[in-house]
C-alpha positions in Angstrom: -7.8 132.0 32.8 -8.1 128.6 34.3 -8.5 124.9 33.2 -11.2 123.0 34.7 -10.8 119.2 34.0 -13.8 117.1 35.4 -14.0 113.2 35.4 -18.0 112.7 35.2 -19.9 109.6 34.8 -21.2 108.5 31.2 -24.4 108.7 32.5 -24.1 112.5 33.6 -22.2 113.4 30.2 -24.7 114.7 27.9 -26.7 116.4 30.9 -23.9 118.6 31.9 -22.9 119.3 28.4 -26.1 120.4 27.3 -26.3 123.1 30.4 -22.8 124.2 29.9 -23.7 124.6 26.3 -26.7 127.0 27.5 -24.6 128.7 30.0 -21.7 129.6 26.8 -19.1 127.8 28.2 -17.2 125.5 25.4 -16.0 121.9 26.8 -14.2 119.3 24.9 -14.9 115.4 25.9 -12.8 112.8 26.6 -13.1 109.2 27.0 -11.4 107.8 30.2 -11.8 104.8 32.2 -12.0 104.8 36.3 -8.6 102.7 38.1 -11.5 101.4 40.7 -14.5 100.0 38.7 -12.5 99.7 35.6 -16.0 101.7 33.7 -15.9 104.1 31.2 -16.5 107.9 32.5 -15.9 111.2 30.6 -13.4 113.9 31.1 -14.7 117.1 29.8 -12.0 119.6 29.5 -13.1 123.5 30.0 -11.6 126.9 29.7 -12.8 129.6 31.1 -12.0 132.9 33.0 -11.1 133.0 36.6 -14.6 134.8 37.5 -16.6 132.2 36.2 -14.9 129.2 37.7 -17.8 129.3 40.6 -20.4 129.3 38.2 -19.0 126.2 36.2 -18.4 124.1 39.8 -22.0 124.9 40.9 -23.2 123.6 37.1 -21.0 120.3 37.4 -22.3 119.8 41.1 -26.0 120.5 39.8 -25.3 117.9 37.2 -23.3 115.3 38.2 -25.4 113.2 41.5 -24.0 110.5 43.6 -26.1 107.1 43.4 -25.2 103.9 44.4 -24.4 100.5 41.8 -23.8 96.9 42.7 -20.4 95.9 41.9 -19.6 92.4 41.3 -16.8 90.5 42.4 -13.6 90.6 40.6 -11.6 87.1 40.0 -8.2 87.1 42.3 -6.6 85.0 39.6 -3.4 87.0 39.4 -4.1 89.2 42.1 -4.2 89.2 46.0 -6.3 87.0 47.3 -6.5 88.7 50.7 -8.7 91.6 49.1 -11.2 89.4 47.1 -15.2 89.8 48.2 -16.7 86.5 47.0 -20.2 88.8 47.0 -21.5 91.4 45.1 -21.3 95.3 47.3 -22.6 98.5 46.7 -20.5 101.3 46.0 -21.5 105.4 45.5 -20.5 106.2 42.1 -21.1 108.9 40.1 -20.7 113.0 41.2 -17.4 114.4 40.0 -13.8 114.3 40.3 -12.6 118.4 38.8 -9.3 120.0 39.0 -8.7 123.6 38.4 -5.5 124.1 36.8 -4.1 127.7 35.7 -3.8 128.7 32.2 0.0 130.8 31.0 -1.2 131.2 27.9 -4.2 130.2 25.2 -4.0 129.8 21.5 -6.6 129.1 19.3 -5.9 128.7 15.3 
């Protein structure tokens, strides 16, 4: 049995739980926050059995799409002023971040 943890975009959530819903696979969400943008994203936890961990990647990478978002400047105040950008960039967000972690053992009560 394996773990599958994937960090998704808020905007992808519901999508991808919808079709792992209509696939039978069970996820539990999470709210995080990304280190780089400092946005909300989800973490959807899923368990499932090592012969379908294929099937659930090629779902998340169906679901989850790269696009790109302006990201505004960020005060230095506090901070390094060597790596401040006075202007707005673009960044690729989105897509997903997944780890697949084996299970010992599962409970359920």
């Amino acid at each position: 049995m394996k773990l599958i943890m994937a960090v998704v975009q808020d905007k992808d959530t519901n999508r991808l739980i919808n079709v792992l819903g209509e696939e039978n696979f069970q996820s539990t969400k999470l709210a995080s926050t990304g280190g780089f943008l400092k946005e909300g994203n989800t973490t959807l936890m899923i368990g499932c059995e090592d012969g379908n961990v294929d099937k659930v990647l090629k779902i998340i990478k169906d679901n989850c799409s790269n696009r790109e978002q302006m990201v505004a400047p960020i005060s230095p105040m506090g901070g390094n002023v060597d790596s401040y950008i006075p202007n707005p960039v673009k960044v690729e967000v989105g897509g997903a971040t997944v780890f697949v972690l084996p299970i010992e053992s599962f409970y359920q009560f």
